[in-house]
N, C-alpha and C positions, 0 to 999 in steps of 0.2 A: 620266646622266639620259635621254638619247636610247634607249639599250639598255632600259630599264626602262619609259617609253614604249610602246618598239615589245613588249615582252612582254607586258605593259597590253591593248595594240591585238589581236594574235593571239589573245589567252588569252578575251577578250570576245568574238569572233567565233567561238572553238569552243562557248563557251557556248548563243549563241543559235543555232546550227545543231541542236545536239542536244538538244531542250527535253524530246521525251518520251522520251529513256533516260537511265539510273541514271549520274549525273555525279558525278565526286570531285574535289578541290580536295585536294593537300598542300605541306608544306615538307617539304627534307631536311633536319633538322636536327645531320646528321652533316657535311653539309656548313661550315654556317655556325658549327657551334663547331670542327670540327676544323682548315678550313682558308681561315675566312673567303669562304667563296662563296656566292653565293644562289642556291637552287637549288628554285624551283618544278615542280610538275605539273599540270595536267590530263588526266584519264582518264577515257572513256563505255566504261561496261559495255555491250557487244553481246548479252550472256546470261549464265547462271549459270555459263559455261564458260570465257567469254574478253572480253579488253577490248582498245583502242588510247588510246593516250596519247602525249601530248608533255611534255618537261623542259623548262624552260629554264635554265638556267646563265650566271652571272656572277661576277667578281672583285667584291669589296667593297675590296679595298685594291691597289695599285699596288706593292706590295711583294712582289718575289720571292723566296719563300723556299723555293723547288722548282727542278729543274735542268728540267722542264718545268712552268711557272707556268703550266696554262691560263688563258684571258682569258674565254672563254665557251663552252658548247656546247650545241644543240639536238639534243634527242635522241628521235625516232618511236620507237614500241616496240608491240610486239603481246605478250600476254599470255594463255594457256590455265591455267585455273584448275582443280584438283582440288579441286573444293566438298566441304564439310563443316561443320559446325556453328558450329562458333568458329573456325577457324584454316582458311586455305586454302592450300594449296601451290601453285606456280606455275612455269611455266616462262617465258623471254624472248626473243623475238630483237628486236635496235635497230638503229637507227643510228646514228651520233652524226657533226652537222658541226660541228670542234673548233678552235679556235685557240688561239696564244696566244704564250711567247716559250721560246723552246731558247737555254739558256745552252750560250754558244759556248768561253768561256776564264773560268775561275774567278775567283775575290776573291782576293787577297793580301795581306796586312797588312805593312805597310811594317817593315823593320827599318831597325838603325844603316847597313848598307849597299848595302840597296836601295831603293828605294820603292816606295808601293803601288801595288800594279795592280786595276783594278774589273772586276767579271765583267761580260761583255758579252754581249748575247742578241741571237739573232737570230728575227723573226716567222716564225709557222708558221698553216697553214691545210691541214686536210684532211679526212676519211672514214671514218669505221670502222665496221664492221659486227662485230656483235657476240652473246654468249648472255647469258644468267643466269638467275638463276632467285630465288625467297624463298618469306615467310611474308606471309601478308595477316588481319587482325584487324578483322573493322566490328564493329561495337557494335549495340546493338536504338533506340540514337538516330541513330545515324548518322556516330557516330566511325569513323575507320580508323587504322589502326597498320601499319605496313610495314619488315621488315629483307630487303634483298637482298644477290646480289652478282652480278657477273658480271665480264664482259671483253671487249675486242673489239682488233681489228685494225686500224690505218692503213693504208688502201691507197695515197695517190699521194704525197704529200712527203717529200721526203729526211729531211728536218732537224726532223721532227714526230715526236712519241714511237711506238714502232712498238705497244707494246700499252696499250691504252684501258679504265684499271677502272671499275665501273660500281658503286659498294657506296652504300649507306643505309641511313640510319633515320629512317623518315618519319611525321610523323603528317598527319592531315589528313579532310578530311568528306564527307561521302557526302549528296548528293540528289536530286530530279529537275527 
């Protein structure tokens, strides 16, 4: 609740900073059905060429079902737009501050003569700097549609996954 709060708090403060340029609001929706995460944006249009935005990311469930489970990540990202009519291609660079838990020693299921062993994780917390690129779709009311992808890089923890995907499918709305 505190995590959701404090994204609440940030996401209202870029609101009112930027009143007279072209704002969007989305969900990743690839996130929250594929892998149960919540995974917001905000993004101000600088011009018909380029934007800045922030993600935020969160687990929805406590259950690790990945050998790196992130817990959440904030993710900056700058954006240059090849405008065009309906469809705009785009290229990325981000950053992403990432955490979460590195499973250290696997699950085991107990047989007749051994017993089970539970996977055990250890926390992680780091940096990635990253590319990507997609498709961006606004509508003439002011829907948007978003499919990315990209990748980035872990630069300082050992024990943090070393490369960081960055993929969607977003939808979400366009105003001022």
């Amino acid at each position: 609740m505190k995590k959701l709060f404090a994204v609440l708090l940030i996401f209202t403060s870029f609101l009112s900073y930027s009143q007279d340029m072209k704002n969007e609001v989305k969900i990743n929706l690839l996130s929250v059905i594929a892998f149960k995460w919540l995974d917001v944006s905000y993004q101000m249009n600088l011009n018909e060429e380029s934007s800045v935005g922030i993600s935020f990311l969160t687990r929805l469930t406590d259950k690790n079902t990945l050998e790196y489970n992130r817990a959440y990540s904030i993710t900056p990202y700058y954006r240059y737009y090849l405008p065009s009519d309906d469809v705009s291609f785009f290229g990325e660079v981000f950053t992403k501050i990432n955490g979460g838990d590195k499973e250290i020693s696997k699950a085991i299921a107990a047989t007749e003569t051994t017993p089970a062993i539970d996977a055990k994780y250890e926390k992680y917390n780091d940096l990635a700097i990253g590319l990507g690129g997609g498709l961006r779709y606004v509508s003439s009311k002011g829907f948007t549609g978003e499919i990315y992808a990209g990748g980035g890089r872990n630069m300082f923890t050992e024990n943090a996954p070393k490369f960081v995907p960055r993929l969607g499918v977003a939808i979400g709305y366009s105003f001022n």
